[in-house]
N, C-alpha and C positions, 0 to 999 in steps of 0.2 A: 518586697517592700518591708516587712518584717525584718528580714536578716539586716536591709538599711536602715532601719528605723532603731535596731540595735547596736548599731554604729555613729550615728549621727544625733537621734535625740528629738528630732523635730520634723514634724507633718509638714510645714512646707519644704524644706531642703529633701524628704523624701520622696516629695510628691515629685518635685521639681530635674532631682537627679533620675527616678526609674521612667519619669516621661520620657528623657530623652534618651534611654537606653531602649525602654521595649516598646514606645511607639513608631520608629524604623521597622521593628521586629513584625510589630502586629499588620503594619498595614502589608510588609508583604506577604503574610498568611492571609491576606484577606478576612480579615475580623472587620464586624460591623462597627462604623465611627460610636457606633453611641458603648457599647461594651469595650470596645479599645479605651475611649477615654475616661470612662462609668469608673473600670475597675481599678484604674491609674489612679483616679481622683479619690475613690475611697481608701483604697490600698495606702496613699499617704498618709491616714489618720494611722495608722497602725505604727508610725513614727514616733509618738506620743503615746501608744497604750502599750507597747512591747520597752519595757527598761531599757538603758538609763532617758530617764525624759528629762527634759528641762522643765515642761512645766509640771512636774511631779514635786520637780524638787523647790519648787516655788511656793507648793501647798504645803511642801511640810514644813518650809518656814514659817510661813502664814499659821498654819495648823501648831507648832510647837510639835512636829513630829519629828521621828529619826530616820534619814533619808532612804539609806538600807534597809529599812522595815517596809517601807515606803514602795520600794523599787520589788521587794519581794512580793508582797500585796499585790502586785500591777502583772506580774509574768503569768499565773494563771488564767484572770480574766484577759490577756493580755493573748496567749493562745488560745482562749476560745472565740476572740476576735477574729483571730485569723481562721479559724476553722469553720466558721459562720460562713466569713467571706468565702470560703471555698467549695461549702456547701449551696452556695448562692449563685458561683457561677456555676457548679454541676446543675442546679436546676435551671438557669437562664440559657444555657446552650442544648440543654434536652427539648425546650419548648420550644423554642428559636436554633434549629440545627444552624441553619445558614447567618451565625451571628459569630459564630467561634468554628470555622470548619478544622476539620484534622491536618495538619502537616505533614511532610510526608515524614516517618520516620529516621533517626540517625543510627549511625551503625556503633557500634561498641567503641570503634575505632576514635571517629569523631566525637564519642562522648567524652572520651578518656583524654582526649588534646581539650575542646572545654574545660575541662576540669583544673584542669594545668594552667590553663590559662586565668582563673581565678581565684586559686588557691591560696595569694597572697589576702588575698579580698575575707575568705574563709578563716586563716591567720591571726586577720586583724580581731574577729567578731571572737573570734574563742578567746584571745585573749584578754579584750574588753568583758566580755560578759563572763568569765571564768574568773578570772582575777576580783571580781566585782563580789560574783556569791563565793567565791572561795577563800573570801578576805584576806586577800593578800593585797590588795590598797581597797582606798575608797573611792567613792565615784568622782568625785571631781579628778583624782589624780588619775581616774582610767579614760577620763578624758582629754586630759591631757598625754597621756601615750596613747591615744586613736588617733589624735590632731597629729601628733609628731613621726607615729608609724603611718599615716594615712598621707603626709606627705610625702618623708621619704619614699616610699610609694612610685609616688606620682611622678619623683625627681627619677630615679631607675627605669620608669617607665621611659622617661622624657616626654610625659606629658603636662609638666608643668613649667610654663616658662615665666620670668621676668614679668611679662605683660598679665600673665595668671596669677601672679603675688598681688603686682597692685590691685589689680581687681578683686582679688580674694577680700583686700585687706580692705579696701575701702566699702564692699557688700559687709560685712563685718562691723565695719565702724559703722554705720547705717542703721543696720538689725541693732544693733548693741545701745546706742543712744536711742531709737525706738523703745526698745529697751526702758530703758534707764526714766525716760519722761514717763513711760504709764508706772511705774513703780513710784515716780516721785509724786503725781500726782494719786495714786492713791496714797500713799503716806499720808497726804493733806488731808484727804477722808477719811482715812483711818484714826488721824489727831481727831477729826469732829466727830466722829461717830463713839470718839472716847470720850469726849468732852459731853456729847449731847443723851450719851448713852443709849444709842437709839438701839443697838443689836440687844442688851440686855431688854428694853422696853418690849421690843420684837418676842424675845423670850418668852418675856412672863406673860404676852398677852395671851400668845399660843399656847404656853401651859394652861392660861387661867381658862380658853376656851375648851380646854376637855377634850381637844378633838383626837380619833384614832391615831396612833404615831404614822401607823403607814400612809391614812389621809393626807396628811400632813408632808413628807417625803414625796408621795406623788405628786403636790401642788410645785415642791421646789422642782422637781425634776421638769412639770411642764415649763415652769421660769424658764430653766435651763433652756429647754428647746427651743422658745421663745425668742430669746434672747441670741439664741446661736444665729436666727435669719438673720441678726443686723449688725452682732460683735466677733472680735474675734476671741479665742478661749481663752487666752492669757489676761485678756483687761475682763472677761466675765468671771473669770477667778477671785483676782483682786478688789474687785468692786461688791461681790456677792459674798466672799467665804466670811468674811467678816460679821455679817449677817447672819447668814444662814448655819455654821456652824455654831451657835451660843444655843439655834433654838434645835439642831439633830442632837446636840450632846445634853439634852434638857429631855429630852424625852427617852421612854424605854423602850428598846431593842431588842426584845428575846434574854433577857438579862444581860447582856454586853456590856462589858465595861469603859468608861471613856475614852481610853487610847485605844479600844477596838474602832469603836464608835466612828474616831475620829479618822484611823487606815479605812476602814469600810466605806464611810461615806465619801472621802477625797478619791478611793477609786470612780467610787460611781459616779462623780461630778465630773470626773477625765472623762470618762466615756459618756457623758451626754455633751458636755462641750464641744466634744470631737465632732461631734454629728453636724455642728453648726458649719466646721469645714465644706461640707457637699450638701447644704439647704440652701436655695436661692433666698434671696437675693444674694448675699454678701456669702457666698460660699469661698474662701481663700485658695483651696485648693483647686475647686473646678474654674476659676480663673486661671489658676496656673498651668495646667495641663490646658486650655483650651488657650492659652498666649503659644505652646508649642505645637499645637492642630490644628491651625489657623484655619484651614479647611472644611473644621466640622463645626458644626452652628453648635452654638451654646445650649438650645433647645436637645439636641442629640443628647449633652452629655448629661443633662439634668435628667432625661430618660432613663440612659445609663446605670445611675446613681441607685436610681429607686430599688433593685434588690436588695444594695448595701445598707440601705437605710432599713430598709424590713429585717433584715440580719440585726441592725444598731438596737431596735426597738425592743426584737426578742430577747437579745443579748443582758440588755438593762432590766428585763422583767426578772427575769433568772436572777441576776445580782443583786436586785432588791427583796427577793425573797430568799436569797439565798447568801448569806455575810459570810457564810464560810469559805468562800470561793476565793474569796478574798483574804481570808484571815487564817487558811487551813496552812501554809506555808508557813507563815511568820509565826508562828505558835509552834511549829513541829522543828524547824530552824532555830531557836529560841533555847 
């Protein structure tokens, strides 16, 4: 999920494509429904916290950040996401053996024909993601050589026909005008919240109340979580950052300066949003992998879930007391 989420940029097309790769995979190792599609559904979020993300690059507009700094910021917390998650199912299959059993081993043989067989896949990600911190382009342009290498691809493979364009194209037109109306409609709220000045009002009230900065940080971050049971993270961005960043960059940091302030806290707002992915009700993710496990009740996968979200939880404590996690990169690269 990781290595596709460095590809692709987005928690559902993640979630979406490794479902229907390693849920065939999983049921015939016999993996319990709720771990088969638990770790699927988290595992997508990791599509949005491992660079290039779309909605990263959404905040740094929003934010006036530099998208590059941006993307660097996000690959540390971005691997300890992933290694949480790993850490989560070494402990969910120690307690539960009969949830994850062993398969039977491959032979060197058979490992070395896998390999081969996805090497173009491998290819692709060194080139996106190398290209990207190597600056040799920029992110927009290394997405557009993923799209253009990740087709041809498909076309060599012959797995993409005629009937796969237009569907490509019109899922595409869909997402992209979805798109497009929550960006217009916040524009509208971002005109009145400039008019009415309400995020500055929001500021000074929160300064004038004295309160601890970290206080303070914790109440947005419960917001966040909040708000993840019923939005999805890209309209919670748009509708909140506006807000909520006048009053993080109003307060003090450990001495941090504003455009730390501003990478620091737009990580951490990715990874609590994310979370709203795999929280009932309105989990996007755990819908998506449970439209492909038609089989396993919904209840299974919200079972599922729950280690990754105890993973989510530690993960954000760590990054909230710890801004270097976040910012030790983009200062050493710099």
């Amino acid at each position: 999920c990781a290595g596709c989420g460095a590809i692709c940029g987005s928690s559902l097309a993640t979630a979406a494509t490794m479902g229907q790769v390693a849920l065939p995979e999983r049921r015939r190792c016999n993996y319990s429904p709720a771990l088969a599609t638990g770790a699927l559904a988290a595992g997508g979020t990791l599509g949005v916290l491992i660079p290039p993300s779309v909605v990263l690059v959404i905040y740094a507009v929003l934010a006036e950040q530099n998208v590059a700094a941006m993307f660097i910021a996000a690959l540390l917390p971005g691997l300890l996401a992933l290694s949480g998650y790993m850490v989560a199912i070494m402990i969910y299959v120690r307690l539960s053996p009969g949830s994850g059993p062993a398969a039977p081993r491959m032979n060197w043989s058979e490992r070395l024909h896998t390999l081969r067989e996805v090497w173009p896949i491998v290819a692709i990600f060194v080139t996106v993601i190398g290209g990207i911190y190597g600056g040799i382009f920029t992110p927009t342009e290394a997405a557009a050589i993923g799209t253009i290498a990740t087709g041809a691809l498909a076309l060599l493979m012959r797995e993409l026909t005629w009937q796969g364009i237009v569907d490509a194209a019109l899922d595409t037109a869909a997402a992209t005008a979805m798109i497009f109306l929550i960006l217009l409609g916040a524009d509208l709220l971002n005109a009145f919240f400039a008019i009415s000045q309400m995020p500055v009002a929001a500021a000074q009230w929160v300064l004038g109340a004295d309160l601890p900065p970290m206080l303070v940080l914790l109440g947005i971050v419960l917001i966040y979580l909040v708000l993840g049971c019923v939005m999805d993270s890209l309209s919670m961005l748009l509708l909140t950052i506006p807000i909520f960043l006048p009053i993080v960059l109003g307060l003090d940091f450990w001495g941090l300066g504003q455009t730390d302030k501003a990478i620091w806290f737009g990580i951490l707002a990715l990874m609590v949003v994310e979370i709203g992915l795999i929280t009932p009700p309105v989990g996007m993710n755990l819908f998506i992998i449970n439209s492909l496990a038609k089989d396993v009740p919904m209840k299974e996968t919200y079972k599922g879930t729950l280690p990754f979200i105890a993973s989510d939880i530690v993960r954000t404590a760590i990054l909230m007391l710890v801004p270097g996690l976040s910012l030790w990169l983009v200062h050493a690269l710099n």
